[in-house]
C-alpha positions as CSV (number, residue, x, y, z in Angstrom):
1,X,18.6,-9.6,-7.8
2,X,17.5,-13.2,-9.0
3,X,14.4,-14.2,-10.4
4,X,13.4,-17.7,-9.3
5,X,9.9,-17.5,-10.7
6,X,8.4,-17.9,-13.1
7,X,11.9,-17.9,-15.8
8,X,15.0,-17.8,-13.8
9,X,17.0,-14.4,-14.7
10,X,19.8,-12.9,-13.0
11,X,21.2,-9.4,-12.5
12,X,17.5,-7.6,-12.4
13,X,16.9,-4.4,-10.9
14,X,13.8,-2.6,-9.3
15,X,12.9,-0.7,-12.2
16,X,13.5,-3.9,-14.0
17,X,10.8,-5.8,-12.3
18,X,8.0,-3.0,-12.0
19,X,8.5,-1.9,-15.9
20,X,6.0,-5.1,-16.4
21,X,3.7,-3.2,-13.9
22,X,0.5,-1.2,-15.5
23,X,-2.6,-1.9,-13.3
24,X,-3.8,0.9,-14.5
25,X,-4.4,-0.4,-18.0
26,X,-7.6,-2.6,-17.0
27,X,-9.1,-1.8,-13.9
28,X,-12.7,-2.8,-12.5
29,X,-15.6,-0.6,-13.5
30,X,-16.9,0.0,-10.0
31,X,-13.5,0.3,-7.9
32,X,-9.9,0.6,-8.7
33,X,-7.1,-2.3,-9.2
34,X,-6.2,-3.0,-5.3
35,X,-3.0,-4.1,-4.6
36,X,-1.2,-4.7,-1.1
37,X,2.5,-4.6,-0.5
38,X,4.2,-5.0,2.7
39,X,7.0,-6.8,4.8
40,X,6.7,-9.9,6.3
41,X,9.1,-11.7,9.2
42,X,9.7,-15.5,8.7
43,X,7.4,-15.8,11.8
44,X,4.3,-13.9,10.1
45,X,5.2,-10.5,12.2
46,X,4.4,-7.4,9.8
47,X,5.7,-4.6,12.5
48,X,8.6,-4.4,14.9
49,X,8.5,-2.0,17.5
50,X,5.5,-0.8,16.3
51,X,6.6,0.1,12.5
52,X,7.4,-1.8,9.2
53,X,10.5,-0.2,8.3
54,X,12.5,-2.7,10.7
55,X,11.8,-5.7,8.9
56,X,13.3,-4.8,5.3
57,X,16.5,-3.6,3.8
58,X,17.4,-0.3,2.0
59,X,16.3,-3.0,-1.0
60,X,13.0,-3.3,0.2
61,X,12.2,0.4,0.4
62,X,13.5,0.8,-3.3
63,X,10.5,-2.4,-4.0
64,X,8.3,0.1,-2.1
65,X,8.9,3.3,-3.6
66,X,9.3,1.5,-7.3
67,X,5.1,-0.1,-6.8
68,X,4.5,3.4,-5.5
69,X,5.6,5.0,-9.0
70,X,3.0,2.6,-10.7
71,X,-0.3,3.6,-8.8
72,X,-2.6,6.3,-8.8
73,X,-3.2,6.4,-5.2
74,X,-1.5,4.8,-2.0
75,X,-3.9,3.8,1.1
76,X,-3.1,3.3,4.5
77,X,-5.3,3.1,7.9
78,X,-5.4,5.3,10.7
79,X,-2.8,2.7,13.1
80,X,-0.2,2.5,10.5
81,X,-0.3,6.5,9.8
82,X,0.4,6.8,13.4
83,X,3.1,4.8,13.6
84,X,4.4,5.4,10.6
85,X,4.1,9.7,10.0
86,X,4.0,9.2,6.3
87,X,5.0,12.5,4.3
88,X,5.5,12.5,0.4
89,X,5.4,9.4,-0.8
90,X,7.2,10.3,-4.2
91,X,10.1,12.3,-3.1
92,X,12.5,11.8,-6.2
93,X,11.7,14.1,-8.6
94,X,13.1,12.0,-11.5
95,X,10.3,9.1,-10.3
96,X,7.4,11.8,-10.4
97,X,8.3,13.1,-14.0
98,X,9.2,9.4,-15.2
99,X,5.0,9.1,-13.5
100,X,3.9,11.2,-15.9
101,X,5.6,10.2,-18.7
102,X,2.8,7.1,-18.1
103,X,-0.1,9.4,-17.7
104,X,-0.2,9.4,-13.9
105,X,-0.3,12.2,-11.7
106,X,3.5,13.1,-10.2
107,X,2.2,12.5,-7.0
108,X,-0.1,9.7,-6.2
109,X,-3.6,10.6,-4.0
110,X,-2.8,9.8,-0.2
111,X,-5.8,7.8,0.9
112,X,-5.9,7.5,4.5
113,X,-8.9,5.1,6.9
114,X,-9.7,6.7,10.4
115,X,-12.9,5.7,11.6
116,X,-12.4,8.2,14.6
117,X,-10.2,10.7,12.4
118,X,-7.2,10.4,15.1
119,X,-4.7,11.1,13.2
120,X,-1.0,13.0,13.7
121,X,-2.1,16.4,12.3
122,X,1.6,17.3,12.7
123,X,2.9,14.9,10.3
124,X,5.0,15.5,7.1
125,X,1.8,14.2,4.9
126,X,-0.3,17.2,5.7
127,X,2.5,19.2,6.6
128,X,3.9,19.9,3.3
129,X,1.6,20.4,1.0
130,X,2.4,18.1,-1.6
131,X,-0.4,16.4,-3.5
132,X,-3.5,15.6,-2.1
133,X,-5.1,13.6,0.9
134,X,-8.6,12.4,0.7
135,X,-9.6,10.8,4.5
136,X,-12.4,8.4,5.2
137,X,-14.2,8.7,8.1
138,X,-17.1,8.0,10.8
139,X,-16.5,10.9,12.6
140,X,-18.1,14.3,12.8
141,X,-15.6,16.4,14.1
142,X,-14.0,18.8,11.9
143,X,-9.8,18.7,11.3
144,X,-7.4,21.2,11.9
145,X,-6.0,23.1,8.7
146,X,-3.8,21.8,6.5
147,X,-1.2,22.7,4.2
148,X,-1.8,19.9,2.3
149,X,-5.2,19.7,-0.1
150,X,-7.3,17.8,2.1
151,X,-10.7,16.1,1.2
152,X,-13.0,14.4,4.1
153,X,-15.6,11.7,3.4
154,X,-18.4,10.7,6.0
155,X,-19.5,7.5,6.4
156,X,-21.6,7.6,9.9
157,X,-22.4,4.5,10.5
158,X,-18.5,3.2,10.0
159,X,-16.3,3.5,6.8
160,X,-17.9,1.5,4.1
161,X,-14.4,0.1,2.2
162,X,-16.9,-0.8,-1.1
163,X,-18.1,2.7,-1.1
164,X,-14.6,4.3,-0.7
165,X,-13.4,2.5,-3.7
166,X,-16.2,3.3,-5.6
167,X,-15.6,7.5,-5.0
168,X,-12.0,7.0,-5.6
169,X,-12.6,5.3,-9.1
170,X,-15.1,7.7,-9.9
171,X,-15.1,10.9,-7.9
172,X,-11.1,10.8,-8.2
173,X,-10.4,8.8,-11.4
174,X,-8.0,6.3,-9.4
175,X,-7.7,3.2,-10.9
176,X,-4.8,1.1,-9.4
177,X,-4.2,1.7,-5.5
178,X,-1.8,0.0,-3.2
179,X,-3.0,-0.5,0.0
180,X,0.1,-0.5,2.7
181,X,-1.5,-1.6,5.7
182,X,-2.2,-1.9,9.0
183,X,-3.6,-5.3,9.4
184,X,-6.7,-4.2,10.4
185,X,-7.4,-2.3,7.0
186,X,-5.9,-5.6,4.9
187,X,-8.3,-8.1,6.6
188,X,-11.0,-5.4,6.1
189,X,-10.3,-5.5,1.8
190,X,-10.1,-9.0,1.8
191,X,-13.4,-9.3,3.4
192,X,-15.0,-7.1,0.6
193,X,-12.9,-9.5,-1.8
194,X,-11.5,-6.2,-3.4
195,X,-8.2,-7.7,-3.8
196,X,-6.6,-8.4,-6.6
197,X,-2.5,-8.9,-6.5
198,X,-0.3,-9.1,-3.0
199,X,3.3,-7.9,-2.8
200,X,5.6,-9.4,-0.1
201,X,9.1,-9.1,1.0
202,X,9.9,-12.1,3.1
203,X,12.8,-11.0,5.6
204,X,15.2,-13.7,6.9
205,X,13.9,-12.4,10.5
206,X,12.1,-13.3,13.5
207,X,9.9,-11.2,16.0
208,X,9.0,-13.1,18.6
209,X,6.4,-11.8,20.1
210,X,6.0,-8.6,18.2
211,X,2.1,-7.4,16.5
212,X,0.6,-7.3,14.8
213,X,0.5,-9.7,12.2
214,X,-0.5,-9.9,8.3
215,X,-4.3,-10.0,8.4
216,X,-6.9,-9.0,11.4
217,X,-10.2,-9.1,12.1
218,X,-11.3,-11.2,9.3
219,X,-12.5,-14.4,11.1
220,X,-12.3,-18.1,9.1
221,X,-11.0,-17.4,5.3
222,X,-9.4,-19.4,3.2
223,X,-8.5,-18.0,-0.3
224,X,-5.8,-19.4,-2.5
225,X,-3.0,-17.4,-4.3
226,X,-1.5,-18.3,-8.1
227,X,2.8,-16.9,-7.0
228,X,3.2,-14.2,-10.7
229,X,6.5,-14.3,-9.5
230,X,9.6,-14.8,-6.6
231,X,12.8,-12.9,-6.6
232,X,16.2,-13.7,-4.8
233,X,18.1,-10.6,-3.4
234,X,21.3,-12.2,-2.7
235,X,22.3,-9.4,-0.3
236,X,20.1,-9.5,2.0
237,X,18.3,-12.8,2.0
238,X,15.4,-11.5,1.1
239,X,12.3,-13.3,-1.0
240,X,10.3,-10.6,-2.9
241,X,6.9,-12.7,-3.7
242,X,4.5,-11.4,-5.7
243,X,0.5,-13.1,-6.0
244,X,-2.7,-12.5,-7.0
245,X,-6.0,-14.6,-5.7
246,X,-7.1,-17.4,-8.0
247,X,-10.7,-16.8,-9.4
């Protein structure tokens, strides 16, 4: 891989690029660090087919799983849990011990937004038992069991995203959390302006017709973004961007 941006380097690797990474060092009093990654099609299409894992390469998913190993907790809404069936989201064992070597828990919290609490009960991520799950909800109904720890938070009158972040920083000590979609769930964070630094791979692709896109449900916003850096994979084709919002 080839940094671009800001000093060109060559020859980097994954591990090279998130070494730098430690947003849990200074986070927000009130809420965690928020950071979003995801995959992007030159056309703006974050999905094909329904999922993300058909716009990036093999080199993507090692971007993904490397931000993973530097959070305390990984968020995702209801749509993309769907699609998606997430299980454990650290499955290396060598990346879980090398987690706590930097204080963080081997696996990170599994945060998960379902207004109506439809989600795939079945899936790998409460299925295993690995870690923990902590789901925030409008709904009253109760969940099956699961073999996973599971916690459920209430919010009646519709998910409140600033509260969420608030329990999580202080109910659950998170302090850096990467959100991973769906759009609905993004446009929903930078609404609340509870973001803080955006990771995208751009993939030499286009989707025609294919939703959903980056952001939804957010209306008229404009917000401009300072580029930290911009790396080349030769391989591929792919532009790994990395930004955070200008204050």
């Amino acid at each position: 891989m080839r940094r671009l941006l800001p000093e060109p380097a060559t020859d980097l690797s994954v591990a090279d690029l998130v070494e730098e990474l430690r947003p849990w060092e200074d986070p927000p009093a009130e809420r965690p660090h928020v950071a979003m990654n995801f995959a992007l099609t030159l056309d703006g299409h974050s999905a094909i087919g329904g999922v993300s894992r058909e716009i990036g390469s093999a080199r993507d998913t090692e971007m993904l799983v490397g931000l993973r190993t530097r959070v305390d907790a990984v968020m995702i809404g209801a749509g993309t849990m769907r699609a998606e069936r997430y299980g454990r989201v650290i499955r290396d064992p060598d990346r879980r011990a090398a987690r706590e070597t930097l204080g963080l828990e081997p696996d990170p919290l599994m945060v998960v937004v379902s207004g109506r609490l439809d989600l795939p009960w079945d899936a790998p991520l409460f299925t295993e038992g690995f870690g923990k799950v902590v789901v925030f909800t409008a709904a009253t109904a109760e969940p099956p069991p699961t073999e996973t720890p599971l916690e459920i938070v209430r919010h009646p009158a519709g998910v409140d995203l600033d509260a969420a972040l608030e329990h999580l920083r202080h109910q659950h000590g998170v302090r850096a959390l990467m959100c991973e979609g769906g759009a609905l769930l993004h446009g929903s964070l930078h609404a609340i302006e509870a973001v803080d630094e955006i990771f995208i791979t751009h993939a030499p692709k286009i989707a025609g017709d294919e939703r959903p896109g980056l952001i939804e449900g957010l209306g008229p916003f404009v917000r401009s973004l300072e580029m930290l850096w911009l790396i080349f994979e030769p391989a591929t084709g792919e532009l790994f961007a990395r930004y955070r919002p200008e204050t």
